[in-house]
C-alpha positions, 0 to 999 in steps of 0.5 A: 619340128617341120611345119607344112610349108618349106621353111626354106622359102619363108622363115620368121626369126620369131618362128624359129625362136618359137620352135626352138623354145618349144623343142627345149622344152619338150625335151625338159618335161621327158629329162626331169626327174619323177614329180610323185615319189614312191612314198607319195611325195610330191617333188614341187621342182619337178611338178613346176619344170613340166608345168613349164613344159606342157605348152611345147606341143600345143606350140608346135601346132599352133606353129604348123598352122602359121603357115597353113595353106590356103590356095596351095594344092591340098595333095602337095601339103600331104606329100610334103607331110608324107616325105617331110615327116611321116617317112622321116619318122618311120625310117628312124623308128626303123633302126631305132627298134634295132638298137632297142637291147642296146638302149636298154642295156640288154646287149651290146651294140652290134649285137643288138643289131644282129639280134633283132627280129627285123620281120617283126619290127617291120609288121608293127611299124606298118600296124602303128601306122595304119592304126595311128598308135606309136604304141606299136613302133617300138619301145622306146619310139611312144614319142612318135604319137605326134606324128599321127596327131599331125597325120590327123590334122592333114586329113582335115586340112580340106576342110580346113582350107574350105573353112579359112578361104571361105568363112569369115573370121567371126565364123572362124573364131566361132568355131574354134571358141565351141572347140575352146568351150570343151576343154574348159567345161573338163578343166572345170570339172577336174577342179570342182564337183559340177553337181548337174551334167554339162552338154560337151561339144565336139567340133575339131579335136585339139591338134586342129583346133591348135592349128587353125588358132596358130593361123588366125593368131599369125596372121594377125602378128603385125597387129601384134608387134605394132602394140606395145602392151601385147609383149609385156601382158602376154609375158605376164599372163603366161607366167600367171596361168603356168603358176595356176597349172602348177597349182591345180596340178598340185592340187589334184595330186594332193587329192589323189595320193591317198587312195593311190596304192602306187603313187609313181603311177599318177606321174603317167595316169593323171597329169592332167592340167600338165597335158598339152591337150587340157585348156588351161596348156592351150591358153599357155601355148597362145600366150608364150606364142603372141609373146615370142611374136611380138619379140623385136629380135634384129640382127643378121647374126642372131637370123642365121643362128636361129634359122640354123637351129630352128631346123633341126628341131625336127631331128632333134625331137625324133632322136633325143627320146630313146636317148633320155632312156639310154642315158638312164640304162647307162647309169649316167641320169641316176649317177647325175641326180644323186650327185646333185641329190642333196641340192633339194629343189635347185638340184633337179632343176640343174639336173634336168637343164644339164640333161636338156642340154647335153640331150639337145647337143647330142641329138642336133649332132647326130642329125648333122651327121645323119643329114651328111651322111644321106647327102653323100649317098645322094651326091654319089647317085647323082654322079653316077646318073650323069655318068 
């Protein structure tokens, strides 16, 4: 995804294998199969695929605050999120909502299109963007939620700015420990009963608190690379803690399961330690971010791949979501998993990195197409400007 700054003018091989990481892994936690079954199962593959995944948003904030702008003009960031992101966004929930019958295989594709109540699919992108709710975008645009914690993490960028340009880095990382120290006190509490209450303070909610830690730990990544001990252990410790995030999640579930009266609803209702905003998935999102950073990736070739791939996924993540829900009306996800059904664990683990696969290259398609396309429109303007 976009991070504030163009990435035409610095580009960090590490940063875009990191993104790119981050993208394919969001795309892994929506293709996967259910992690609780109808009849309360807990499907262990699935559960270990999205503790797998819950780090990629915590990544892609903390990647936005690598390059937070500290002299640049606070007006120029929110335009270039404004132009770079939001309109972006809002232009493919646009059309997305006209093939929402199409998507869910209600009607064909033209008639889709024809069919659509366009008054109505304007009004509640402008209510979803004035009250922050991708709720209000459409159906099949719940992803778009990201847009509106970026939009959140712009309105505090001045005082962002104020705070990095004149806080010392003790004070920094003073007041992104007190953010640190809520997330972990409501961790705690969902693992054991705290028998007294706990005072939780509240500082930067947990996109900033990301942003402001992806500065201070990019800003230090030379230091980083320079250690030799810093890949190897942060590698480990990553492992280790999404090993402890499936377990407390399976834990949770465990306990839950039986006054449940519908199981299926705990896949939405109480993932928590497998949420990107729980402590333990910010702690994770840091770890594999130091990890990838300290990575000595080398070579021309591998630059250029990367730095290609890295910048589509922007459109990749605006574009993949409805496409995971046209795969499953299709009947093609259902078709896929049955046929791999009898595979047990190793099958969903195929299934999900056949669909991540096949989503990511239809996506990144589709993006080039699109960015073709407008850049014809926009090459035709211009000739007919000078004539």
């Amino acid at each position: 995804m976009s991070s504030v700054t163009n990435q035409k003018q610095y580009r960090d091989v590490n940063v875009e294998l990191l993104r790119l990481l981050a993208c394919i892994m969001v795309i892994a936690g929506h293709a996967r199969p259910f992690m609780v079954a109808q009849d309360g199962s807990i499907m262990d593959a699935a559960l270990m695929i999205q503790a797998f995944a819950a780090p990629a948003v915590g990544i892609f904030f903390l990647i936005s605050g690598f390059f937070t702008p500290r002299s640049s003009s606070v007006l120029k960031a929110w335009k270039r999120c404004l132009t770079g992101i939001v309109l972006p966004a809002l232009l493919f929930a646009f059309f997305a909502d006209l093939l929402t019958e199409w998507i869910s295989g209600r009607a064909g594709l033209l008639e889709s299109v024809a069919g659509t109540d366009v008054p109505h699919v304007i009004s509640g992108i402008l209510i979803g963007t004035i009250a922050f709710d991708a709720g209000r975008l459409g159906m099949y645009m719940g992803h778009l939620w990201f847009i509106f914690s970026y939009m959140l993490i712009m309105l505090w960028l001045p005082a962002i700015r104020v705070l990095l340009r004149y806080g010392s880095r003790k004070t920094i990382w003073f007041f992104c420990l007190l953010s640190f120290y809520r997330l972990v006190i409501i961790d705690i509490t969902y693992t054991v009963d705290v028998p007294f209450p706990v005072y939780l303070a509240t500082v930067m909610p947990v996109e900033v608190l990301c942003f402001v830690l992806g500065y201070m730990i990019y800003s230090d990544r030379e230091k980083l690379r320079s250690r030799k001990h810093i890949l190897p252990l942060s590698g480990l410790l990553a492992l280790v803690l999404l090993g402890v995030m499936f377990l407390l999640q399976h834990n949770l579930f465990s306990s839950l399961i039986p006054d449940t009266p519908n199981p299926m609803d705990l896949n939405s209702d109480r993932v928590y330690y497998l949420s990107w905003n729980s402590g333990c998935a910010v702690i994770a999102s840091i770890l594999i971010s130091i990890f990838m950073l300290s990575l000595p990736l080398r070579g021309e070739k591998l630059k250029k791949a990367l730095g290609f791939l890295g910048g589509l996924t922007f459109p990749v993540y605006l574009i993949h979501f409805p496409l995971v829900s046209k795969l499953n009306t299709s009947g093609f996800s259902p078709w896929l998993q049955d046929r791999l059904g009898f595979l047990g664990g190793a099958g969903v683990i195929i299934y999900t990195g056949i669909l991540t696969v096949l989503l990511f290259a239809v996506s990144a398609a589709l993006a080039l197409i699109i960015r073709a396309g407008f850049s014809y429109i926009r090459r035709g303007i211009c000739q007919m400007r000078r004539s």
